[in-house]
Phi, psi and omega in degrees: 000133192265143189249113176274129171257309196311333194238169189295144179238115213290152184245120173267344169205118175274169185270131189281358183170125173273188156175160160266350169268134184281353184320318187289352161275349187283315181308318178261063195357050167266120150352129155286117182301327203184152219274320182253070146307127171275302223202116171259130184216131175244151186236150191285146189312329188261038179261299221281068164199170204304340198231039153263091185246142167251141188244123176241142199227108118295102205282149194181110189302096162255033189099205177287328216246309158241035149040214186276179186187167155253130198261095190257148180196123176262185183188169184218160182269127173302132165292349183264359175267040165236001146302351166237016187271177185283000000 
């Protein structure tokens, strides 16, 4: 699935609850991905699939030279992990 930035892209699932404490991933015995977790989000089970691209958007100081912006970064769920999720 190619994940597009040039056009507005319709939001198909909101999330039912954020956080910022990584505990719900250790409750569902998942590994924290990366030390500066921003935003933990759980999405309804029929978000969680392969033709679903997801966006996460963060305000961020890039200095003197472009000051804040928003900083985006998409990703999509791979069809071979949701063959091992539970």
């Amino acid at each position: 699935m190619a994940v597009c930035c040039r056009e507005p892209q319709p939001t198909l699932f909101h999330p039912l609850w954020l956080s910022r404490d990584t505990s719900p991933l250790q409750r569902f015995g998942a590994p924290v991905p990366v030390d500066r977790l921003a935003w933990v989000a759980a999405y309804p089970l029929e978000a969680l699939r392969a033709d679903v691209a997801f966006v996460a958007y963060q305000r961020a100081n890039l200095g003197l030279l472009a000051g804040w912006t928003t900083v985006e970064s998409r990703g999509a769920i791979a069809p071979e992990d949701l063959e091992h999720w539970r």
